[in-house]
N, C-alpha and C positions, 0 to 999 in steps of 0.2 A: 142569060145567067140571072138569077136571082139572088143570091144569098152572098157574099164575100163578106171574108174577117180577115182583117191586115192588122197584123199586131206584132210584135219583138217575139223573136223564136225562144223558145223555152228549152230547157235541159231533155222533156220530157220527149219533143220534138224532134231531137235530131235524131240519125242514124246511127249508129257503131260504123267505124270508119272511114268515117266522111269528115274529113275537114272543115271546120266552121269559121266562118268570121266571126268576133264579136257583135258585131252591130248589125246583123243581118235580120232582116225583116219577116213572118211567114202569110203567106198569099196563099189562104183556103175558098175555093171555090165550091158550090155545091147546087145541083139542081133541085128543084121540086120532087119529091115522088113520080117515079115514069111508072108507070105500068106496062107489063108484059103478059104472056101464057101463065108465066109461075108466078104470078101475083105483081107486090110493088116493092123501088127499090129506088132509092138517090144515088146519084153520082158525084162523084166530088176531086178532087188536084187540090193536093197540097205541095209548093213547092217555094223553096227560098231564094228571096230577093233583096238585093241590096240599094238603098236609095240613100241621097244625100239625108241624113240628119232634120236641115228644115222642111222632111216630107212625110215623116213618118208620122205623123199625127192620121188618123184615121176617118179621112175626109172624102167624098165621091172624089173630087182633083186625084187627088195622093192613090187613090186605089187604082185612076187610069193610069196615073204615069207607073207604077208598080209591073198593072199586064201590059203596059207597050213595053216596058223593058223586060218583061221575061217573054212575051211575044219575041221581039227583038234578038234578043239573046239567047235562048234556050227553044231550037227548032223542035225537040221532042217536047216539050212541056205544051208550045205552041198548039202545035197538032190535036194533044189533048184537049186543049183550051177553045177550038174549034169546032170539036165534038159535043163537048159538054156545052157550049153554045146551043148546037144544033136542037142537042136533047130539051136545054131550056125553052124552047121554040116551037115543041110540038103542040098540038090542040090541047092534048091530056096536061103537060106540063102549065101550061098557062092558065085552064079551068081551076089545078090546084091551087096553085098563085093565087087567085083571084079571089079564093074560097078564104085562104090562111093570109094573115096580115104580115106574118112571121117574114113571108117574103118578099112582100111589098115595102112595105118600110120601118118594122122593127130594126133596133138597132141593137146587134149581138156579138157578145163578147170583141170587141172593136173597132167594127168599120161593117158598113152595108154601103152598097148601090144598088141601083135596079137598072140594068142596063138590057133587059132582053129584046 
């Protein structure tokens, strides 16, 4: 994984339907450009997480403890979260990395790690 933005969920954010906490967190993941047959294309998981108050600050710490707890808790989100590992993993994805700084260690709209 390269790119993650941990930041307080917005109005914009939620679903129609869906029950919200106030204080809930959102945890976007997203890969490099993959390439395929029909050209290129990023992946990404957005899904919301709740953490204690003194965690949410948008720190590499606070963004693990974030995916162990949705790891943890949310076996479908997980899955995902496995996949899109994978994706960030490949040859092509890590050349782009390497290429753009964006996903090495910019710091965008609230939180990065580099964790691939």
């Amino acid at each position: 994984m390269r790119f993650v933005e941990f930041r307080p969920m917005r109005f914009a954010d939620m679903i129609p339907g869906y029950e919200y906490r106030p204080d809930l967190m959102l945890l976007r993941m997203q890969t490099p450009p993959l390439a395929d047959g029909g050209g290129q294309y990023a992946m990404s998981l957005e899904v919301p997480v709740w953490v204690p108050p003194e965690y949410r600050a948008p720190s590499a710490e606070n963004i693990r403890l974030a995916l162990a707890l949705v790891e943890a808790q949310n076996p479908d989100a997980a899955r995902q979260l496995e996949h899109l590992k994978a994706a960030a993993r490949t040859p092509a994805a890590r050349r782009y990395a390497a290429a753009h700084p964006l996903f090495r260690n910019a710091v965008q709209g609230g939180g990065h790690v580099d964790q691939a």
